[in-house]
N, C-alpha and C positions, 0 to 999 in steps of 0.2 A: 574432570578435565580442566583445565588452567582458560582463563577466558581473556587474560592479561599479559600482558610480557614484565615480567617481576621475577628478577631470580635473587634470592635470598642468599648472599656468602658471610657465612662465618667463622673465622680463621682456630685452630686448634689452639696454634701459640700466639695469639696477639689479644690475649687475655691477662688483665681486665679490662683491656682498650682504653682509649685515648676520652670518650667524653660518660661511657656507661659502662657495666663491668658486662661483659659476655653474657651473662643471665638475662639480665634487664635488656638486652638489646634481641635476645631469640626472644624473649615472650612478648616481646611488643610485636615483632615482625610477624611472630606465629599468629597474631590475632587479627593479623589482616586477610581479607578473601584471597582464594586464585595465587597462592605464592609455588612456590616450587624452592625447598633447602638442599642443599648439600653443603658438605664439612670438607673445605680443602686444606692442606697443610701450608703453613707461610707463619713467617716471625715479623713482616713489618708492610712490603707491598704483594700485598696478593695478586697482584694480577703480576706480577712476573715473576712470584716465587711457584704460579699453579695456574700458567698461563693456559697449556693445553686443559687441563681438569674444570678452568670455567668455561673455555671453549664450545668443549663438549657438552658441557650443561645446558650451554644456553644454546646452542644447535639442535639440542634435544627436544627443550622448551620451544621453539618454534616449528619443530618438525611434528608437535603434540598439537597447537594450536592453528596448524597451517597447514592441514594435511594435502599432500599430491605437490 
């Protein structure tokens, strides 16, 4: 169970990004406690190329950590 509000987005096409390439940027993330990934599709702003899809992620994420 996630004990933190941390949700991890890492885009399909916005690889090799802008300061680390996509690799280097999940293993670092990965090596943190309490995270929660999902892969949403977007070529430059994620949050309005996959507005609903992180939505839901992170409604999910709190409904995990916050139950009732």
């Amino acid at each position: 169970m996630c004990s933190s509000l941390s949700c991890t987005l890492h885009p399909e096409g916005a690889d090799p990004g802008v300061i680390h390439s996509k690799q280097r940027v999940v293993d670092i993330v990965r090596s943190w406690p309490d995270q929660t990934e999902i892969a949403v599709p977007g070529t430059h702003f994620l949050q309005e190329d996959s507005a609903d899809e992180i939505g839901t992620a992170i409604a999910s994420f709190v409904r995990k950590i916050r139950p009732g």
